[in-house]
N, C-alpha and C positions, 0 to 999 in steps of 0.2 A: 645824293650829291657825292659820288665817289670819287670824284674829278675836281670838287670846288678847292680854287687856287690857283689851279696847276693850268699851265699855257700850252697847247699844242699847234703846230703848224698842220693846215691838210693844203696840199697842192690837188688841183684841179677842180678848184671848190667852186666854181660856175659851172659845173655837172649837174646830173641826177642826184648822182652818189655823194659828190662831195658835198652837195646842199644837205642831202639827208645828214651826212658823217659831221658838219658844222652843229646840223639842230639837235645831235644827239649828245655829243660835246658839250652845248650849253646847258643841254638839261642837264647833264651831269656835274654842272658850277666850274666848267673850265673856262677859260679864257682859248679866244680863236686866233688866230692868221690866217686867213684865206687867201692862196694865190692863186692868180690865171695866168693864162696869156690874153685871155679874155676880161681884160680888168673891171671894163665896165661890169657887164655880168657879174664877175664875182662884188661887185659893188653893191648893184643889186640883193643878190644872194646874204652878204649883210645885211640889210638891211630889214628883209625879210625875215630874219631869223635872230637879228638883234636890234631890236627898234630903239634902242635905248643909245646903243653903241657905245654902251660901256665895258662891253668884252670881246669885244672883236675889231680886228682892222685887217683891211682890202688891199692886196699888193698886185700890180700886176708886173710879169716879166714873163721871161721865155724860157723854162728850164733847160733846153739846147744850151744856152750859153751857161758855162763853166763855173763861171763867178757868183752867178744868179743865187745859188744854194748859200754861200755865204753871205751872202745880202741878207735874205730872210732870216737867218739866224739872227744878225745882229738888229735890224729893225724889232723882231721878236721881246730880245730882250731893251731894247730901249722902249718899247712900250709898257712893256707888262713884266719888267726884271726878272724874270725868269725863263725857263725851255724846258719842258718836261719830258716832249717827244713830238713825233711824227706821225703821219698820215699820208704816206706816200700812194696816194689814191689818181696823179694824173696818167690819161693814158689814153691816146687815139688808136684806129683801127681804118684800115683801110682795104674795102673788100674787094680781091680777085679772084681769079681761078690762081692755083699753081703754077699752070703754064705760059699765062700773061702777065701775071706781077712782076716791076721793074725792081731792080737792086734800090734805086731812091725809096721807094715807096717799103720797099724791105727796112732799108739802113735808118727811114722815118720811125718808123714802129720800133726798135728796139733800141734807136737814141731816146726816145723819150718813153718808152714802158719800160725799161731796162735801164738804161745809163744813165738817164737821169734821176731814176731811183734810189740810184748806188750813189751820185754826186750829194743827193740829199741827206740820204742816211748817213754817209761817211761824214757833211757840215753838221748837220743834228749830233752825230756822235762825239763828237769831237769835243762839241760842248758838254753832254751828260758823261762820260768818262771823266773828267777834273768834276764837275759837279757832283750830284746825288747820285748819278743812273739816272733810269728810265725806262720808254717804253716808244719803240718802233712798230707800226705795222701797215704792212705791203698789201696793197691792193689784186689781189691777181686775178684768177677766174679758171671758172671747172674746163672753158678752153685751156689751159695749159693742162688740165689731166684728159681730157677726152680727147680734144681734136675735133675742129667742126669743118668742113669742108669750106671751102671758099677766103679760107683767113690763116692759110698757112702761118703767113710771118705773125699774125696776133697770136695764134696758139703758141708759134716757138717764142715769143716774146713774154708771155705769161708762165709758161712752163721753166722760163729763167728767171721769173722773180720766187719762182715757190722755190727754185736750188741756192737764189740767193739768200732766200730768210731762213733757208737751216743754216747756211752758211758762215753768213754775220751772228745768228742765234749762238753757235756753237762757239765762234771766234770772242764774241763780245760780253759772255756771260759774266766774263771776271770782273769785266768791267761794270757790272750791275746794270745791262741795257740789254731787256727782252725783247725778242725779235720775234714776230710772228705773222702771219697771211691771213686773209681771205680770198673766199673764189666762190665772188657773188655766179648766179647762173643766169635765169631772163629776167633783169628790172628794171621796171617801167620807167624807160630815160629815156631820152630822145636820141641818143646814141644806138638803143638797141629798135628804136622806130626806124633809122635811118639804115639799118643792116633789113628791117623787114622791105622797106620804099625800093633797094637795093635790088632782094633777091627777086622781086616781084616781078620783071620781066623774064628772068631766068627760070625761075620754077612756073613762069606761067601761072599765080596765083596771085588775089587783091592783097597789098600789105596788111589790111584789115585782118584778112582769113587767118595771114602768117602770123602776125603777131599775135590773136587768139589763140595758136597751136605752142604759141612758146609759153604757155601758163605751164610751170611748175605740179606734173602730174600730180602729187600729192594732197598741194591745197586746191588748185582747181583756178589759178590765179599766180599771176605774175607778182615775183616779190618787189615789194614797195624799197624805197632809197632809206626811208629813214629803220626799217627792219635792219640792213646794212648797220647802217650808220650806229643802232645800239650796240653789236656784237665787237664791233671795233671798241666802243666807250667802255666796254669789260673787260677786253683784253689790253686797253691798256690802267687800266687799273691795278689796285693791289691783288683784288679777289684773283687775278691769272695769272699770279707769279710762279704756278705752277706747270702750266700751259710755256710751253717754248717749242720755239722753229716748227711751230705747228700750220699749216695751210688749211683752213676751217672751211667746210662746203658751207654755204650760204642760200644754198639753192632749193629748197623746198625737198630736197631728198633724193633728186634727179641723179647725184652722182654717187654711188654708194662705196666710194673710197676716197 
């Protein structure tokens, strides 16, 4: 229970990831916020994960809008009096080639894996600086260290939340607010099914096939949501107060930096 108490928000919590990153949360005796844009869904994902619904509550809104990151905060702590930290875990993908991706479809991907990141962490922060401190951490992926072909603007979009968490890491240390990343690689979400459904006319291969090839050489299998979701529940605890502005591969070993 390294977590019992303490309240975390994770945005994009009618995910894969984010249901994992909720279930791992509760086993750890925190208290949740789960938001969407998908509200239902993340309602859902409540549910499933806290049948009791006595540590969690379901918000939805559209991190696009400005205000939205303040919102959560304050419903946060009128629910559950406090805010410990974040889970900036929402983030779409929209797959092209380089040569036919639109600027929308660009300026999409990095308002919300990027800017709204920074909208969040800066409302979360704002409250843990006057309070206790805490603990932030950014969802990213071994796309922003590798580059995968077809997902330019996902890769630069990931690649600018690992510069932002050294960045806020380093800026906000004073204030007692650890900043740190992951950079999950293939887990089995319906977002990484829908980049397989995708490439599948392109590579001339069954999504089935493709999505079998994306198992994580090492274990021999695609990492699961809630694997994710514990590594986050350690780094924001105490035990990783040594751990900062770190970007953590997640990936079964795939990325070896």
């Amino acid at each position: 229970m390294k977590l019992k108490g303490r309240t975390y928000i994770v945005t994009g919590a009618a995910g894969g990831i984010g249901q994992g990153v909720s279930e791992a949360l509760l086993f750890e005796g925190a208290n949740v916020l789960l938001t969407d844009i998908d509200e239902k869904r993340a309602s859902e994902v409540r549910d499933n994960v806290d049948t009791s619904g006595s540590q969690t509550i379901a918000v939805g809104g559209d991190l696009a809008d400005s205000a939205f990151a303040d919102q959560l905060v304050r419903v946060a702590l009128d629910r559950f009096k406090s805010l410990d930290g974040l889970v900036n875990n929402a983030g779409i993908i929209v797959m092209d080639t380089a040569w036919d991706a639109t600027l929308l479809d660009w300026s999409r991907q990095l308002n919300i894996n990027v800017t709204a990141s920074f909208a969040m962490a800066q409302a979360v922060g704002r409250h843990l600086r006057v309070s206790r401190g805490g603990s932030i951490v950014n969802v990213a992926s071994n796309c922003g260290k590798v580059g995968y072909n077809n997902m330019a603007a996902y890769n630069a979009s990931k690649a600018a939340v690992i510069s932002l968490t050294r960045s806020l890491a380093a800026e906000w240390a004073g204030d007692k607010i650890n900043v740190n990343a992951v950079c999950p690689g293939a887990v089995d979400t319906p977002m990484l099914s829908a980049v397989a459904k995708w490439l599948e006319p392109v590579i001339d291969q069954p999504a089935g096939e493709i999505l079998d090839g994306m198992a994580a050489a090492q274990l021999g299998r695609k990492i699961k949501p809630i694997e994710v979701g514990r590594v986050i529940a350690f780094l924001l605890s105490d035990d990783a107060v040594i751990i900062r502005g770190q970007s953590i591969n997640v990936d079964g070993g795939d990325t070896p930096y």
